[in-house]
C-alpha positions in Angstrom: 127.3 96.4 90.4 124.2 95.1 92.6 122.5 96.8 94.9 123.3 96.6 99.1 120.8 97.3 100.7 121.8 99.5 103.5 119.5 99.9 106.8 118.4 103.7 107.1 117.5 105.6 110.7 113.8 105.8 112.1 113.2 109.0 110.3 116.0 109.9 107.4 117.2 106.9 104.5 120.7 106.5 103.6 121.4 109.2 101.0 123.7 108.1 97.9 126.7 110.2 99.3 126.9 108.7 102.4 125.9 105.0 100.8 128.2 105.0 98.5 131.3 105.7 101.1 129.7 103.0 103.1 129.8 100.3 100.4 133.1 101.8 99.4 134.3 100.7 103.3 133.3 97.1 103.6 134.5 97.1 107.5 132.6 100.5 107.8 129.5 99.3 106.2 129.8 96.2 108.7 129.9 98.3 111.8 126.8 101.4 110.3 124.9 97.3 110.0 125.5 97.1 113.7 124.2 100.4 115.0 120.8 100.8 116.3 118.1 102.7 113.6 118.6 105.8 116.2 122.3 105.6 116.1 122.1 105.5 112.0 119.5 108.5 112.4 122.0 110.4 114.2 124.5 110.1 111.5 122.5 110.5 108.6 120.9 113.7 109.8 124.6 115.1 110.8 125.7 114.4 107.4 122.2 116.4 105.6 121.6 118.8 108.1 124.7 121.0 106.9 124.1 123.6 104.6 127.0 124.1 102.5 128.4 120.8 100.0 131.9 121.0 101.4 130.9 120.4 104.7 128.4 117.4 103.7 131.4 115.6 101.7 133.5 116.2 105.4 131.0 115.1 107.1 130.0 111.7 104.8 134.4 111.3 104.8 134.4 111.6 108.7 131.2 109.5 109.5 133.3 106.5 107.9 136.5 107.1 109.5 135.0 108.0 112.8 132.8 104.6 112.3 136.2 102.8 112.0 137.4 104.6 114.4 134.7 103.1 117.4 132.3 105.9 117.3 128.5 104.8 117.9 127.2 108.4 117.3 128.6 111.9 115.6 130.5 113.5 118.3 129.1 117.3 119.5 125.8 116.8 117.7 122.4 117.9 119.0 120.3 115.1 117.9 117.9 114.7 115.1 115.4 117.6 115.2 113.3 115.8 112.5 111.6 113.3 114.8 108.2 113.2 115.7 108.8 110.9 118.2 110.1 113.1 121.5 109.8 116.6 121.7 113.3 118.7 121.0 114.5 119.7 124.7 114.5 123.1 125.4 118.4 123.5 125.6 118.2 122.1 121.9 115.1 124.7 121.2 117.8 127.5 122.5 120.5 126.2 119.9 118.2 126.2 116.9 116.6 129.9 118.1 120.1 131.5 117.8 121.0 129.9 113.9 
């Protein structure tokens, strides 16, 4: 099988997981093409930021469907704490304090 290349966020690449439900989606790989890098971003770090392996196969098997679905973004999510680019707000800050 070739390689697809598959455009990453400003801060996280694709992991396999999450690529390999995207090329498995042709229609869903279309639309992750047409997001901006900080929309990918989003959704990659949603999908690796959880801790336990159940919730990352949930997550990889929703960020399709919700793709399909018309979401730009993961719904509820804070935002990518991993970029150097903005400072996390301090509402954010309180979130991450309490886990």
């Amino acid at each position: 099988m070739p390689l697809t290349k598959i455009s990453g966020g400003v801060v996280h690449t694709v992991p396999t997981d999450l690529r390999d439900a995207l090329i498995a989606s042709p229609k869903a790989l279309a639309i992750w093409e047409s997001l901006t890098p900080l929309s990918r971003n989003e959704w990659i770090c949603w999908v690796t930021f959880v801790k336990r392996e159940e919730t990352r196969k949930e997550h990889v098997k929703r960020t399709v469907s919700e793709l399909l679905e018309g979401m730009r973004r993961p719904c509820c999510w804070i935002g990518c704490i991993h970029r150097t680019d903005k400072k996390i707000s301090p509402s954010v800050r309180a979130i991450l304090k309490r886990t």
